[in-house]
C-alpha positions in Angstrom: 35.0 125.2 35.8 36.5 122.9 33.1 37.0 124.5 29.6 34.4 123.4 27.4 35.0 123.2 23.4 31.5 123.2 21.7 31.5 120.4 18.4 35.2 120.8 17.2 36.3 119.9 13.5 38.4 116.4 13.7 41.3 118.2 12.7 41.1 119.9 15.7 40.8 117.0 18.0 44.5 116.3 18.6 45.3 119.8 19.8 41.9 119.4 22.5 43.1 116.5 23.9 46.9 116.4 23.8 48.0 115.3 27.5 50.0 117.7 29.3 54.1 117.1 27.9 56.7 117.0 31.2 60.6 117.3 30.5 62.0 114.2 31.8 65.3 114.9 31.4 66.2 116.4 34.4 64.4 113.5 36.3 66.2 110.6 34.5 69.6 112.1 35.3 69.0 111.8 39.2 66.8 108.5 39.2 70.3 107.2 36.8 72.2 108.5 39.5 70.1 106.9 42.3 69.9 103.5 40.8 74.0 103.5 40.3 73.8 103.7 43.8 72.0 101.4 44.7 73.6 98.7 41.8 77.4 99.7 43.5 76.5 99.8 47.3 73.0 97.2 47.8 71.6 97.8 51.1 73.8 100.4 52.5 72.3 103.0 49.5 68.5 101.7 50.8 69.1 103.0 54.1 70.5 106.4 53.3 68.0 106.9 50.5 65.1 105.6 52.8 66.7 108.5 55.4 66.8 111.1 52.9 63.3 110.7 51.1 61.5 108.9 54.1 63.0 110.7 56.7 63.3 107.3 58.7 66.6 105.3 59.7 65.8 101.8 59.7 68.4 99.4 61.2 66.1 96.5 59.0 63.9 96.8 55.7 62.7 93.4 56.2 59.2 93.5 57.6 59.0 91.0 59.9 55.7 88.6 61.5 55.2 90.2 64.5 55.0 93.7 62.6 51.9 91.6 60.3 50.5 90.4 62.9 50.2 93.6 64.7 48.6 95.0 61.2 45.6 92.6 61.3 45.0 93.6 64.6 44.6 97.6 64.1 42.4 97.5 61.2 38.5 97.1 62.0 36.7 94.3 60.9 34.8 96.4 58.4 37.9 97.2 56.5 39.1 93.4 56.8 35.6 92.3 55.1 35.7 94.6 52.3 39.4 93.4 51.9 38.4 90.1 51.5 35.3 91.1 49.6 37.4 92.3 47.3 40.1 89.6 47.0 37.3 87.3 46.4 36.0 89.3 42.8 39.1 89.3 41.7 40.4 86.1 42.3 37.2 84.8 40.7 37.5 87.0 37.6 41.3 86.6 37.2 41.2 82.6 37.8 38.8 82.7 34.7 41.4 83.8 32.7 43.6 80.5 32.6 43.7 78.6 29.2 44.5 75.1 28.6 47.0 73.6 26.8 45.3 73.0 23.0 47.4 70.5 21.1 47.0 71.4 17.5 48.1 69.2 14.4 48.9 71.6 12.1 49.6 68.6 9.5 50.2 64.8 9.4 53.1 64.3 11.8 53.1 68.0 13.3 51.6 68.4 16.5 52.4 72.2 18.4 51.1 73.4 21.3 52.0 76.6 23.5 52.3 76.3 27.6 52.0 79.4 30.2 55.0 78.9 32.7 55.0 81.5 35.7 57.4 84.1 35.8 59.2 82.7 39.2 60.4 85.7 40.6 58.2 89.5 40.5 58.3 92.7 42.5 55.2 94.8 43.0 55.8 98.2 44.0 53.1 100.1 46.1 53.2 103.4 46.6 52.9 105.2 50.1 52.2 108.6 51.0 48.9 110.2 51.1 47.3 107.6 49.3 48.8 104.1 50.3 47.3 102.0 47.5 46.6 98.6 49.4 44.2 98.0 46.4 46.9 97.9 44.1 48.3 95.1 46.3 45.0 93.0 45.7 45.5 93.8 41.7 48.7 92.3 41.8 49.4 90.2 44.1 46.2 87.8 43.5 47.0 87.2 39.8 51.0 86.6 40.8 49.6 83.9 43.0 46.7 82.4 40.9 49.6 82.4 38.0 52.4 80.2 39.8 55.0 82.8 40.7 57.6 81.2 43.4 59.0 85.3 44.6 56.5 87.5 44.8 58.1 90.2 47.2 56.6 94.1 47.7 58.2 97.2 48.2 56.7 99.9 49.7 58.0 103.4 51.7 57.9 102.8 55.2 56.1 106.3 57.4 58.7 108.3 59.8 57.9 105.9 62.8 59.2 103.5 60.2 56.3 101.2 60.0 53.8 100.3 57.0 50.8 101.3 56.2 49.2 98.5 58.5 46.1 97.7 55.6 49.0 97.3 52.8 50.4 94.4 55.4 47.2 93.1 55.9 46.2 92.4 51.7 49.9 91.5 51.4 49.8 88.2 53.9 46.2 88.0 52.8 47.4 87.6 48.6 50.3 85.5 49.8 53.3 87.9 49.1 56.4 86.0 50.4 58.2 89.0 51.5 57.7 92.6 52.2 60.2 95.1 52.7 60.6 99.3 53.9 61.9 100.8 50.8 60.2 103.2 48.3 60.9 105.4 45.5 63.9 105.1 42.7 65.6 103.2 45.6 63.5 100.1 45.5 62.6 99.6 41.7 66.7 99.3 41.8 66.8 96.7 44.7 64.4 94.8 42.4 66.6 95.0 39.5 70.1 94.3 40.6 69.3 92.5 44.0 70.6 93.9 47.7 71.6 91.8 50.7 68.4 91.8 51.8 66.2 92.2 48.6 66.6 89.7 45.9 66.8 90.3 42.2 63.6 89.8 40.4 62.6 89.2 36.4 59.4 91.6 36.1 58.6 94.9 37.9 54.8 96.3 38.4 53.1 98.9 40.1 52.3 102.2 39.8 54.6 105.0 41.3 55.3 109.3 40.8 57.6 110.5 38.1 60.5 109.1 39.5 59.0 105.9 40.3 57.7 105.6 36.7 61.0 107.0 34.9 63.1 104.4 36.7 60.6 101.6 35.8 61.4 102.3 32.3 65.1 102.7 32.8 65.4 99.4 34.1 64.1 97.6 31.1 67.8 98.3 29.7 69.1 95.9 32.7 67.7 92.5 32.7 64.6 93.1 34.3 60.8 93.4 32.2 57.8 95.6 33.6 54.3 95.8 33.3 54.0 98.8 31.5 54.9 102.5 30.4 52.7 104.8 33.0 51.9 108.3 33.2 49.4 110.0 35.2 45.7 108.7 36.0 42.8 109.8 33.4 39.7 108.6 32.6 36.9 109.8 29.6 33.4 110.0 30.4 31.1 109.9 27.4 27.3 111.2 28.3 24.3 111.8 26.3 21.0 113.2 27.4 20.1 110.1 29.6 23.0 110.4 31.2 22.9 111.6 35.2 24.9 115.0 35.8 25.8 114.4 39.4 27.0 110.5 38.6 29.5 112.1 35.6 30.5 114.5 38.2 31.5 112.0 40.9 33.4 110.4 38.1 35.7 113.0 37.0 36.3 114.0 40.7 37.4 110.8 41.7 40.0 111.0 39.1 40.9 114.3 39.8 41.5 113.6 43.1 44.5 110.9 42.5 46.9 113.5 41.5 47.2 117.4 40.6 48.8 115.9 37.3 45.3 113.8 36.1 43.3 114.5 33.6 39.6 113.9 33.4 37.4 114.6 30.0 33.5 114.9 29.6 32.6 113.7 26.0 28.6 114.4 25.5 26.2 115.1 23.0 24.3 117.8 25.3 25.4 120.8 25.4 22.6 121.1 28.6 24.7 118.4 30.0 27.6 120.2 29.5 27.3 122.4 31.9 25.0 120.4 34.4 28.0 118.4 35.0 30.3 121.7 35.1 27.8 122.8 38.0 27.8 119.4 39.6 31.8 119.4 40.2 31.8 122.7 41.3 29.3 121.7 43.9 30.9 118.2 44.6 34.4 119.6 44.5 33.8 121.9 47.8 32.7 118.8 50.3 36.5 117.3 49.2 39.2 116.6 51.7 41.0 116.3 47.9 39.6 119.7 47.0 43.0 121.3 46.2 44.9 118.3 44.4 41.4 117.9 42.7 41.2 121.5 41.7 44.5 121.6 39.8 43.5 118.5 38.3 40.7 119.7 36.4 43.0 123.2 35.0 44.2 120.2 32.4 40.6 118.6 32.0 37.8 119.1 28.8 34.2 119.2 28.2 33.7 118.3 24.7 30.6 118.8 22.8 30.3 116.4 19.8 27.3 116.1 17.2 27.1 112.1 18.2 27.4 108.9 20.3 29.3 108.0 17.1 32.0 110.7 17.1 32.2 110.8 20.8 33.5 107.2 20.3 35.7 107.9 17.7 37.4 110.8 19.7 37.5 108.6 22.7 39.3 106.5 20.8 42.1 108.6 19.6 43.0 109.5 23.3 42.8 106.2 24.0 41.9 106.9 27.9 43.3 104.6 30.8 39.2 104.6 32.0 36.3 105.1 29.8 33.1 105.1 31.1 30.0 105.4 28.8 26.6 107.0 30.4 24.8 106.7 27.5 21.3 105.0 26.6 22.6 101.1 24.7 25.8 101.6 26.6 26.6 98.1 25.5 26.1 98.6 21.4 27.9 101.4 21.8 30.9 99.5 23.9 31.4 97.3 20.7 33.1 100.5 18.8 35.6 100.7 21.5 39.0 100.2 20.2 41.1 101.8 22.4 40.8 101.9 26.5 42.3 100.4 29.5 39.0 99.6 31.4 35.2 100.5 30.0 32.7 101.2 32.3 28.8 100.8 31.1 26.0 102.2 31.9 25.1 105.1 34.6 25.4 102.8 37.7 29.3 101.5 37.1 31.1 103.9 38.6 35.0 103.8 38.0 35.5 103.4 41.2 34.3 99.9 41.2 36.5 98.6 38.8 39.5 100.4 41.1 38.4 98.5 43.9 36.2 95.3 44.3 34.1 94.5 40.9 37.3 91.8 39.8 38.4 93.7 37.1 42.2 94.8 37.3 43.1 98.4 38.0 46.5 98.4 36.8 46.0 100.0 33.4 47.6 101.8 30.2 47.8 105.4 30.6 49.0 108.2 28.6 47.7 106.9 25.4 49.4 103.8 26.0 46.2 101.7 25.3 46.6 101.7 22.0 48.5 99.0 22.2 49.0 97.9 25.8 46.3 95.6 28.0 46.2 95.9 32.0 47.5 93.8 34.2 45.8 90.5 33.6 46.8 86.8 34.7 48.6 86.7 31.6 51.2 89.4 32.9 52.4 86.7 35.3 53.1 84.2 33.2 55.4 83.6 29.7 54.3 81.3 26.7 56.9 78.6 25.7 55.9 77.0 22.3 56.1 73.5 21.8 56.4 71.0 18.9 56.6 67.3 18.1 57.2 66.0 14.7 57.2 62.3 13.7 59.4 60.7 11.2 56.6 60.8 8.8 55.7 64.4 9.7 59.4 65.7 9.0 59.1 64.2 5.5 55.9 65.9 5.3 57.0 69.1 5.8 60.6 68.7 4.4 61.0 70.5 1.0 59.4 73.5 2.3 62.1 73.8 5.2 64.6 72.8 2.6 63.5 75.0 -0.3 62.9 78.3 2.6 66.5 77.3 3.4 68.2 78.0 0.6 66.5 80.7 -0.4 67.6 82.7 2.7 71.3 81.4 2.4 70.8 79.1 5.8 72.2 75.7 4.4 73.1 74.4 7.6 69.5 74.8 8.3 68.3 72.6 5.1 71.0 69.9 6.3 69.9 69.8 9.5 66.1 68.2 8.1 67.9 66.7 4.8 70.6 64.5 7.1 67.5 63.3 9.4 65.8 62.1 6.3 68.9 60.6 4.7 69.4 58.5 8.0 
């Protein structure tokens, strides 16, 4: 039974939803130690770390054909459509997302324009485990392509028979990763930093990952190497009114929960009948769960808010600032348009958030942990910097000249002013 607050005062709000705070400290000082390792001794630390978390020895971390090959061939077809089904979306949504080049004269003689160049080198990390994420390699991989990257090399843990997840292989060839290799954990988002024998160096790191995973990412950023962006554990906000439908809010707090014990899933409705309809729906859904623990420790940090309106459900919604938001409410889209702060939205009682993690186009690599306040997800535009252009004429310069000249000065730069003034002078 989630803990339900009934119409709290706004001054009250941060307290209800604070996310739960973990002590990092403890885990920065051994993924510090693990990525030293890994900087000093390259491919020699992979295979000892890859022995000590994975409990495999590998003699290789390259993946190699014949090993892809044999992936395709142990999946059924049914699983190969939907993975193509699924490329497909979200190639077509992400492809929509290139811009042209717009040449703008910003005055006589002053033309500037901005270019997206790909980033040529990126490393997506996909977690293993008891959940291998082969969507996430769909999420990635597809927009790396679609933007230009040259590299686009994977890491993921290998099992103890030393092999990959066989449907992680198959999206990987499918997306056109150039290289795929056995490592997981701390161990590879350091391969990806400072480049191994075997694994080079790349310029951006995505992906999600576990505590270590995530404390490394952000470690890293003090070594030459950019990621997507800060990540904590999966959440998502479901706001319901009266029209909403118990069992479909249900389904979409469960299939949060079940990610991790560490999610957290909030109910956000104006009906205190639907309150506890949906209470009695998870505790119904939550039995048939082969999840049912993880899912059940989930929801010991999860909320049923009761508010007196759409209007302030929104506005708390937006102070959390929830990685998913889905709204089952009647005008789901007028209500979308107060949405300030979310990684994905979901409208209407028939988009599940599932959808969006899987096959609808959208991208499922989003800001978590209040982080969408001022973080996107993982769009085209993660693939790719902007380099800003500009061509001036003769007549332009002039143009433009005395308010260089006179900004100059004023700031102390006089080799700047000289630099326009000797131009002229010629």
């Amino acid at each position: 039974m989630m803990k339900i607050y009934k119409y709290p005062a706004r001054e009250e709000w941060p307290g209800i939803i604070e996310r739960p705070v973990r002590d990092t400290s403890i885990i920065e000082k051994t993924v510090s130690r693990i990525l030293d390792k890994v900087r000093k001794k390259g491919d020699k630390a992979l295979v000892k770390y890859t022995k000590k978390f994975d409990g495999v020895k590998l003699n290789s971390l390259p993946v190699t054909d014949e090993e892809i090959i044999r992936a395709e061939s142990m999946l059924n077809e049914e699983l190969k459509t939907a993975i193509r089904q699924a490329k497909n979306n979200i190639e077509v949504f992400h492809i929509a997302q290139r811009e042209e080049i717009k040449k703008i004269e910003t005055m006589p003689g002053i033309t500037c324009w901005r270019k997206a160049q790909p980033i040529e080198k990126v490393g997506l990390y996909i977690p293993g485990g008891s959940a291998p994420l082969f969507s996430t390699v769909l999420m990635l991989a597809v927009p790396a392509r679609l933007a230009g990257c040259d590299e686009i090399i994977l890491c993921t843990p290998p099992s103890k028979d030393g092999n990959i997840n066989p449907a992680i292989l198959f999206a990987a060839n499918l997306c056109g990763v150039t290289k795929i290799y056995k490592v997981g954990g701390v161990q590879a988002i350091a391969a990806m930093t400072y480049g191994t024998a075997s694994i080079p160096k790349v310029f951006k790191i995505f992906g999600p990952g576990n505590q270590y995973v995530t404390a490394a990412k952000q470690l890293v950023q003090q070594h030459g190497v950019s990621i997507d962006m800060p990540a904590g554990p999966s959440e998502v906000l479901v706001i319901a009114d009266e029209t909403a439908i118990p069992e479909f809010a249900a389904s979409d707090l469960l299939s949060q929960a079940e990610h991790g014990p560490d999610s957290q899933v909030i109910l956000v409705t104006t009906s205190e009948s639907m309150a506890e309809k949906v209470n009695e729906a998870v505790n119904d859904q939550i039995k048939s769960l082969p999840r049912m623990e993880i899912a059940s420790k989930a929801l010991q940090n999860s909320r049923v808010i009761i508010t007196k309106s759409i209007d302030e459900a929104i506005a708390l919604s937006n102070l959390y600032a929830p990685e998913h938001l889905i709204l089952s409410c009647d005008k789901a889209e007028e209500v979308s348009y107060k949405v300030t702060n979310a990684g994905s939205v979901f409208l209407g009682n028939y988009s599940p958030e599932s959808a969006g993690d899987y096959a609808s186009g959208t991208n499922h690599t989003l800001p978590t942990n209040g982080f969408a306040t001022m973080y996107s997800g993982v769009s085209l535009d993660s693939f790719v910097k902007k380099i800003s252009f500009q061509h001036l004429t003769k007549q332009g310069l002039q143009n433009i000249s005395d308010t260089v000249k006179i900004m100059a000065v004023a700031e102390g730069l006089d080799a700047h002013k000289n630099a326009v003034a000797i131009r002229l002078n010629n």
